[in-house]
C-alpha beads as a LAMMPS data file, in Angstrom:
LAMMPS data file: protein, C-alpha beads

111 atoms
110 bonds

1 atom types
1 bond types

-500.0 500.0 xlo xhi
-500.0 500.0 ylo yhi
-500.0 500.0 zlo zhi

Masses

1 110.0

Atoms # bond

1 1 1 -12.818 -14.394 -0.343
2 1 1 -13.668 -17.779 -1.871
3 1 1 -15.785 -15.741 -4.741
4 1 1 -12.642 -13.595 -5.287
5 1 1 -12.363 -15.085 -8.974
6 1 1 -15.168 -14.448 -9.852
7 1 1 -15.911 -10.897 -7.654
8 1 1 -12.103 -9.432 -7.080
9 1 1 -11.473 -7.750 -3.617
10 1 1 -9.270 -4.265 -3.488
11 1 1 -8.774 -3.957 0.308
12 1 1 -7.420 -0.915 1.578
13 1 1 -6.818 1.639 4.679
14 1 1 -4.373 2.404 7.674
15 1 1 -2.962 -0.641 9.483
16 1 1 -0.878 1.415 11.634
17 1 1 2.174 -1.445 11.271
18 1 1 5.133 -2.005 8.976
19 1 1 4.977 -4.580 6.366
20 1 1 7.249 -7.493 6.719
21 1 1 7.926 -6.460 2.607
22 1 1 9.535 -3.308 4.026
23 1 1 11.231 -3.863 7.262
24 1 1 12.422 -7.328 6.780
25 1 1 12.029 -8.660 10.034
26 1 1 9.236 -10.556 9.552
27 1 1 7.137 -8.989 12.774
28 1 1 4.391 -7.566 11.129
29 1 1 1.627 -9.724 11.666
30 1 1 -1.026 -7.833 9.091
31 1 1 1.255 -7.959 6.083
32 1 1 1.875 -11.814 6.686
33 1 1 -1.747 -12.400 7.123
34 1 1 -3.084 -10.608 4.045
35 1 1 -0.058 -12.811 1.845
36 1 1 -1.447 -15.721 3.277
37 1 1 -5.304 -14.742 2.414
38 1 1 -3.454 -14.730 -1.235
39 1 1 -3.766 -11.063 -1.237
40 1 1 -1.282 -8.964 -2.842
41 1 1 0.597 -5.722 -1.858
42 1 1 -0.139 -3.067 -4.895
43 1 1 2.968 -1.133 -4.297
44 1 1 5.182 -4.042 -3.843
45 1 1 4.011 -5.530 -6.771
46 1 1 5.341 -2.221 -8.918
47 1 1 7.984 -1.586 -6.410
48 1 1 9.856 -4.566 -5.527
49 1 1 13.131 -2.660 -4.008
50 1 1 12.364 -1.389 -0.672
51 1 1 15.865 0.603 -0.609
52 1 1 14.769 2.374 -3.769
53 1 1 11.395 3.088 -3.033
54 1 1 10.257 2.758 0.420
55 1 1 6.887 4.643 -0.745
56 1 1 6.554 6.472 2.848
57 1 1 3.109 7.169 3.727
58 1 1 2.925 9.312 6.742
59 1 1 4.497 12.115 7.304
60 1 1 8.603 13.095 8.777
61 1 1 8.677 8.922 8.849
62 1 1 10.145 6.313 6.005
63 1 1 7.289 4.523 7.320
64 1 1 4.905 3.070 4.959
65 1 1 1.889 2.153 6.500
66 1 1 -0.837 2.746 4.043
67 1 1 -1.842 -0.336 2.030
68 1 1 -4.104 -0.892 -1.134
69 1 1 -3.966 -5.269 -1.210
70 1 1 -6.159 -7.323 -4.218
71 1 1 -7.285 -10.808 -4.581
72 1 1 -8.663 -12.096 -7.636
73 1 1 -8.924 -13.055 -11.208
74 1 1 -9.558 -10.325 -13.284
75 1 1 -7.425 -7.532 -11.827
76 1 1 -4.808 -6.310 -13.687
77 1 1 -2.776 -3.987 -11.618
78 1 1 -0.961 -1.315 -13.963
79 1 1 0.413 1.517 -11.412
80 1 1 0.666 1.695 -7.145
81 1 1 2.099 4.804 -5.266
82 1 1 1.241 8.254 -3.775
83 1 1 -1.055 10.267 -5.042
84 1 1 1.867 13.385 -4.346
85 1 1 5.400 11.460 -4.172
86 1 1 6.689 15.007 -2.930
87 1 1 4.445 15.497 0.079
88 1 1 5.787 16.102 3.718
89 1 1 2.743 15.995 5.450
90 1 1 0.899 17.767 8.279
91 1 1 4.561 18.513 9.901
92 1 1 5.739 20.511 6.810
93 1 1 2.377 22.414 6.910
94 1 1 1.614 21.551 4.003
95 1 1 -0.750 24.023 2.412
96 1 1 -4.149 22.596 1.963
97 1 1 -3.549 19.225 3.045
98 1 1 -5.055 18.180 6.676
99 1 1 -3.735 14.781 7.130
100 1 1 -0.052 13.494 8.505
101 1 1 -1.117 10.816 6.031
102 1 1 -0.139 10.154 2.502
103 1 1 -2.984 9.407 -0.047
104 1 1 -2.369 6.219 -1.864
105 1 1 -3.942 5.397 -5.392
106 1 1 -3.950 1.726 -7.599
107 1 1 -4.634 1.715 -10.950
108 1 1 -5.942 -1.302 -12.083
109 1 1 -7.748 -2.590 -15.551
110 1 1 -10.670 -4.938 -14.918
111 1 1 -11.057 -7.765 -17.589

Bonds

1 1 1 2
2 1 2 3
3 1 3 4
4 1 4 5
5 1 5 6
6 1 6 7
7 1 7 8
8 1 8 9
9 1 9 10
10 1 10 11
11 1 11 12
12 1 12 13
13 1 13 14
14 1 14 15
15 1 15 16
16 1 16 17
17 1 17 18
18 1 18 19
19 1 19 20
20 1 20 21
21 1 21 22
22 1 22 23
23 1 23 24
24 1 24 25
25 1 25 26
26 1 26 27
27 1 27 28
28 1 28 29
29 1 29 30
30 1 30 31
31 1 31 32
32 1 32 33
33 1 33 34
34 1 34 35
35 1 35 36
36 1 36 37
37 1 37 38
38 1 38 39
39 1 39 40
40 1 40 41
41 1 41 42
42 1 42 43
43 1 43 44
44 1 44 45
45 1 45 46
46 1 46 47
47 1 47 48
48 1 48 49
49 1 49 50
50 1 50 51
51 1 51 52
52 1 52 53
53 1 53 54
54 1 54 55
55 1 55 56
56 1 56 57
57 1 57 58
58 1 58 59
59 1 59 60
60 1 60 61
61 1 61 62
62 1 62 63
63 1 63 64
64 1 64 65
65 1 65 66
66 1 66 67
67 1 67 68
68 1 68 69
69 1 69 70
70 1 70 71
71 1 71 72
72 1 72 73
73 1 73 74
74 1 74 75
75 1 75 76
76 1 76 77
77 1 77 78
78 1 78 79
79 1 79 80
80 1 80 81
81 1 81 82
82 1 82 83
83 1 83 84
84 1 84 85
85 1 85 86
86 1 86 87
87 1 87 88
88 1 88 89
89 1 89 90
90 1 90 91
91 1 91 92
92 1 92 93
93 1 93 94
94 1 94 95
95 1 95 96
96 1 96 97
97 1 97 98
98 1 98 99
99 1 99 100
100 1 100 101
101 1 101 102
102 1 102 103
103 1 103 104
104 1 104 105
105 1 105 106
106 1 106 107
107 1 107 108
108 1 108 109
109 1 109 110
110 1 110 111
């Protein structure tokens, strides 16, 4: 992480916990970690109002617990979200789709 000016880090995956950015209660000990590391929350950082957009990413749940962070110079972060804002997940059958998991994308320009 010390290199991260000169080598950004995109960190990403399950963390199977709510981000203090979404539930407000300040419990989530991940979310608080990675802010700390200086990391930054892609879809926080395009969506700033949780009420509006609480960018769900598991299925039948409000729950977002999918996360795409960066740290670095050099990143310029242009779009965060779903890859399918209209997806259900594996409870709604969803034709073609095996996972009760939302994909999440991050568009970013590297300078």
């Amino acid at each position: 992480m010390n290199a991260a000016d000169t080598v950004p880090i995109i960190f990403g995956g399950d963390f199977n916990s709510i981000s203090h950015l979404d539930d407000g209660l300040g419990k989530s000990g991940h979310s608080k970690l990675m802010m700390w590391a200086g990391f930054s929350d892609t879809f926080r950082q395009i969506h700033d109002d949780k009420t509006k957009d609480p960018g769900y990413s598991i299925g039948g749940s409000s729950a977002r617990i999918d996360y795409i962070y960066y740290l670095g110079k050099g990143l310029e972060l242009h779009e965060a979200g779903p890859i399918a804002p209209n997806f259900k997940g594996k409870e709604s059958r969803t034709p073609g789709y095996p996972s009760d998991h939302l994909g999440i994308v991050a568009k970013f320009e590297v300078r």
